[in-house]
Structures are given as structure tokens and as C-alpha cells.
C-alpha positions in Angstrom: 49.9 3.5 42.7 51.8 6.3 44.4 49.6 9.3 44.9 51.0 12.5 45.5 48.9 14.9 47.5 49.0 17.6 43.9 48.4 14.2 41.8 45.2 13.5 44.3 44.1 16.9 44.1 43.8 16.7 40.3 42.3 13.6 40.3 39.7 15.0 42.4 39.2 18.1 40.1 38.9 15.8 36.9 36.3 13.8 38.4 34.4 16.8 39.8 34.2 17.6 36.1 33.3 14.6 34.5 30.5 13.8 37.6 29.4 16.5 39.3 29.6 17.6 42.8 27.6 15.4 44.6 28.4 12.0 46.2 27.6 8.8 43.6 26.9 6.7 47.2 24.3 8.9 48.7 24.1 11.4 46.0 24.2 14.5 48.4 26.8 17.4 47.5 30.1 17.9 48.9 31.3 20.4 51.5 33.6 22.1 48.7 36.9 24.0 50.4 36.6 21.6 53.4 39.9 20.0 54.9 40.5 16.8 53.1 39.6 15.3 56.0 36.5 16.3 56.5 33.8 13.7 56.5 32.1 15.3 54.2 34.8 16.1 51.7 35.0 14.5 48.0 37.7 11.6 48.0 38.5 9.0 45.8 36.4 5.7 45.7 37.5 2.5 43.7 33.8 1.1 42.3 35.4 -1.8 42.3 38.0 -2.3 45.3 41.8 -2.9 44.4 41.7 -5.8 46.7 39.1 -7.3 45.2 40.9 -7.2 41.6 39.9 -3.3 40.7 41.9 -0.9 39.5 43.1 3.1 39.5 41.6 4.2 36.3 39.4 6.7 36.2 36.7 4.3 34.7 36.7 2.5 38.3 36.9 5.9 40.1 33.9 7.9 41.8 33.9 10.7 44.2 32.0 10.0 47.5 32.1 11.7 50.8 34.7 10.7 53.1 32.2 9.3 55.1 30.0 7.1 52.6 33.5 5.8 50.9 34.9 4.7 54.7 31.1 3.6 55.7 31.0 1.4 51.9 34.1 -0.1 52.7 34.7 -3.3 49.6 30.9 -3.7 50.1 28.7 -3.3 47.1 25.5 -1.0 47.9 22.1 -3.3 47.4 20.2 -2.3 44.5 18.4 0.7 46.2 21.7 2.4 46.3 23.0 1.4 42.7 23.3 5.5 41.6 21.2 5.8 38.2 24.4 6.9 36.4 25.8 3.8 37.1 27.2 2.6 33.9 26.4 -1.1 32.6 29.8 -2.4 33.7 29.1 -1.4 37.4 25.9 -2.2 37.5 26.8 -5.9 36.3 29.4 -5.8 39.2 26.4 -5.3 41.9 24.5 -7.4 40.7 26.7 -10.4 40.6 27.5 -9.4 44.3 
């Protein structure tokens, strides 16, 4: 999918709504207003990676810190880190991991 940077930005917002403003990885908040860049900043994580047969709806979305999302990589956390909102569907997905 071709994301424009206003499309990315709303994606952002309407996850921000639906979860909160902290990271579903480590579950620390965001550094709200940052530069995009920032390591700390909210961005766009695929539960389940697009490479590994995922896709870009906002049921396999999250928001994690720049850092945690580039540190996860298309690695499942172990079950210490499974977030307890994790629905049923992702939690299945770590566990057959």
C-alpha cells in the first residue's frame, strides 16, 4: 500500500484513538509532537509482518515507538511481552511462533 505522509498521519491519529498513547511492545507512552523520526515517536507496526503473509488493516496494526517496532523487526515478542490487550487472534499468532 502507498502511504502518503497526510494518509500516515491519520492512520496514526485513528489508532491513537482506538489504543491509547502508549507503546503495545513495551507499553511506555509516546513522545507526542516529536519528529516522526524520533525514536520515540508512535509509528505504524504490522502484528503480523506483510512479509510474513500480514496485512494493512487496522485489525493487524499497533502503534509502537520507532524504536521497539525497528528493535521487534518480523520477530514475535516471547510470552512476557504478549501486551494483555492482545486480542485472541494475536495471541494465537505468538504462540504458534
Amino acid at each position: 500500500m502507498n502511504w502518503t505522509k497526510s494518509g500516515y498521519s491519520r492512520r496514526i491519529q485513528r489508532l491513537l484513538k482506538r489504543d491509547g498513547h502508549n507503546c503495545w511492545l513495551c507499553g511506555k507512552p509516546f513522545l507526542m509532537g516529536a519528529n516522526p523520526n524520533h525514536s520515540q515517536a508512535p509509528s505504524l507496526d504490522h502484528v503480523l509482518e506483510r512479509r510474513n503473509g500480514g496485512w494493512d488493516s487496522y485489525d493487524n496494526l499497533r502503534l509502537a515507538h520507532r524504536s521497539c517496532n525497528s528493535a521487534r523487526e518480523s520477530r514475535w515478542p516471547n510470552d512476557n511481552h504478549i501486551p494483555k490487550d492482545a486480542t485472541s487472534w494475536e495471541r494465537l499468532h505468538w504462540e504458534s511462533q
